[in-house]
Every structure is written in structure tokens, then in C-alpha cells.
C-alpha positions in Angstrom: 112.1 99.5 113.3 111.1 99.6 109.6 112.8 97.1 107.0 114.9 99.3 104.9 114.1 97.4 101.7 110.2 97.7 102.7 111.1 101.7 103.3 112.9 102.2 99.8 110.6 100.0 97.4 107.6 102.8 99.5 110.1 105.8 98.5 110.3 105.0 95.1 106.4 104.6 94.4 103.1 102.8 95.9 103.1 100.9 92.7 106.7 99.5 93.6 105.5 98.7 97.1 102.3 97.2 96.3 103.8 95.0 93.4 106.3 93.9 95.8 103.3 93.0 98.4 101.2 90.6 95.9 104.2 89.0 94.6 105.1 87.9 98.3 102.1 87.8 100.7 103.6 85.4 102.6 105.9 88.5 103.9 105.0 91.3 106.4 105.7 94.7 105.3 107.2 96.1 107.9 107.0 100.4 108.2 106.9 100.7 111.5 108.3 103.6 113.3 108.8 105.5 110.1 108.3 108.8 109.3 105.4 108.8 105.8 104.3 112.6 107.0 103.4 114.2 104.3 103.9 111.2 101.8 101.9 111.0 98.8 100.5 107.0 99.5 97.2 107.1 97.7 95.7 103.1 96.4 98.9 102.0 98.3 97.7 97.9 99.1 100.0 96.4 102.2 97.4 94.6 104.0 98.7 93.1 107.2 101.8 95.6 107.0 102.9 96.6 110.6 102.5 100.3 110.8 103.1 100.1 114.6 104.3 104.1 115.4 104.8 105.3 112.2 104.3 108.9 111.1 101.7 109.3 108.8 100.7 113.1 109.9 98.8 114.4 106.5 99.5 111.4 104.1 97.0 111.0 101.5 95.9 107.6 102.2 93.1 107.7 99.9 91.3 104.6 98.4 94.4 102.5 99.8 93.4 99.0 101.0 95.2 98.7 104.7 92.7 95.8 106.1 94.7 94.1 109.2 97.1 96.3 109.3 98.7 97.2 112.9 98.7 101.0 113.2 99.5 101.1 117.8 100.8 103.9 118.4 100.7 105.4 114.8 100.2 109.4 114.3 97.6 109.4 111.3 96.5 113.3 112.3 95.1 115.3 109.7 95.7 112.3 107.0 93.5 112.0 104.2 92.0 108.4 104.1 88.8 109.3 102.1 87.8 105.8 100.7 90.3 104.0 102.5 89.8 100.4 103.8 90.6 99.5 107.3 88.9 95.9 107.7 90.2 94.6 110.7 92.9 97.0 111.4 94.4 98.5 115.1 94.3 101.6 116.2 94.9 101.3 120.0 96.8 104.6 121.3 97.1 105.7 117.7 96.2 109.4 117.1 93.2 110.1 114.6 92.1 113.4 115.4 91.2 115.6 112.3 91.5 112.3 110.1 89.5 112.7 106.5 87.3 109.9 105.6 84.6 109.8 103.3 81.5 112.3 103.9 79.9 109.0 106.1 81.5 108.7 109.2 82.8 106.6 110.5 84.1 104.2 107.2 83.4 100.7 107.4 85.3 99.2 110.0 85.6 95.6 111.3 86.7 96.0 115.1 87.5 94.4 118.2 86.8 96.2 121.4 90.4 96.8 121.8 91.1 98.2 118.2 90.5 101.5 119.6 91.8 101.3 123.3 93.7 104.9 124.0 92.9 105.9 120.4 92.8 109.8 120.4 89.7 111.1 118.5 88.7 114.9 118.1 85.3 115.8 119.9 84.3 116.5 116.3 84.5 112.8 115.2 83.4 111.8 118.3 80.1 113.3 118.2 80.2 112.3 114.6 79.9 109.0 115.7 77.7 109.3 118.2 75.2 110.8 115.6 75.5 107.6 113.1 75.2 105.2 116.8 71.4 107.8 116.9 70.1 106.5 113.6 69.2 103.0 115.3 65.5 103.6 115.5 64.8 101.5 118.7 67.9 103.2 120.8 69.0 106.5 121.3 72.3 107.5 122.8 72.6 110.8 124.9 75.7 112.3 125.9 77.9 114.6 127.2 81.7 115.2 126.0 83.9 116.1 128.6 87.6 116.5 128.9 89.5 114.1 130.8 91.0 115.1 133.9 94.6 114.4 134.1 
């Protein structure tokens, strides 16, 4: 459950949030399980904030800096995170289908091989990121996208 204090210093402006964030980064900002749909969060900077099953459905997350920052379970669909920074953040079962990043896809991500376990991506990104895996010029992936079978 979110910290109310973290939730109100968010509702009243990224700039109050991420002022709040450098002055004490020995503390976790804790958001998860709230509802941000919709929320204008653009350059917000909580690194290592727990994000774990929060709403973000069509927030613009762009150019924020969110590196380590646990997103399980989170609904990021359709949210704009063109420019965003995700060093080191997790994604398992979080859903990032229709997701805007920048015009290179995927963004710069540091992962683990678990950062994306039960992550829900559109067959769109998918084969979007199958295509950057192609460039390797030693290696060439080929592939079929099926549906899973319930």
C-alpha cells in the first residue's frame, strides 16, 4: 500500500516529489498499488521507488529517471515513457503492451533474466525487439509469434 505522504507530495507536483527524493535517499518512495492513470509525471526522479502494482495506464513518464525501481505487477499500458530511464528496473508480470518509448526500441535497459518474467508485451513490440536482436551481424534470429494456449 502506498505511503500517503509519498502519494500527496506526487499529487501536488513531480518537482515536490523529486525534491523530497534527493533530500532523503536514504528513504524508499513507496507508490505502490496506486492509481497514477492518466497522471501527468513527466522528468519525475524516484529511483528505487516501489511501484509494485500501481496504475500507471497512459501516464506521461517521459524523460523521468526510474532506474531500480520495482514496477511487479504494475499496469504501464499505453504510458508514454519516450526517453525514460529504466536502469535496472522490474518488470515481472507487469503489463507494457502499447508502451511509447523512444523511436529505438527497446530503450536502454539493464536486466536480469527475471526482470521480465510474466511481463505482457504486444506482438508489435515483440517483433520490435526481435528486429534490433537481427542487427547482430554473426546471428540471426527467426521466429514465429504465436498465441499462448490457455
Amino acid at each position: 500500500m502506498a505511503n500517503e505522504e509519498h502519494l500527496a507530495l506526487l499529487r501536488s507536483g513531480v518537482d515536490a516529489i523529486n525534491d523530497f527524493a534527493a533530500q532523503h535517499p536514504e528513504v524508499t518512495i513507496d507508490l505502490s498499488g496506486a492509481d497514477l492513470s492518466g497522471m501527468a509525471l513527466r522528468g519525475l526522479r524516484i529511483g528505487g521507488a516501489n511501484l509494485a502494482g500501481t496504475n500507471l495506464e497512459r501516464a506521461d513518464l517521459q524523460r523521468a529517471l526510474l532506474n531500480s525501481v520495482n514496477f511487479t505487477h504494475a499496469n504501464l499500458r499505453g504510458a508514454d515513457c519516450s526517453g525514460t530511464s529504466f536502469h535496472r528496473a522490474n518488470f515481472a508480470g507487469a503489463d507494457l503492451r502499447d508502451v511509447r518509448f523512444e523511436a529505438e526500441f527497446p530503450p536502454r535497459l539493464c536486466i536480469h533474466e527475471s526482470s521480465f518474467e510474466d511481463v505482457r508485451w504486444s506482438r508489435d513490440r515483440i517483433e520490435a525487439f526481435l528486429a534490433m536482436v537481427n542487427r547482430n551481424l554473426d546471428w540471426e534470429v527467426r521466429y514465429e509469434i504465436v498465441p499462448r494456449k490457455p
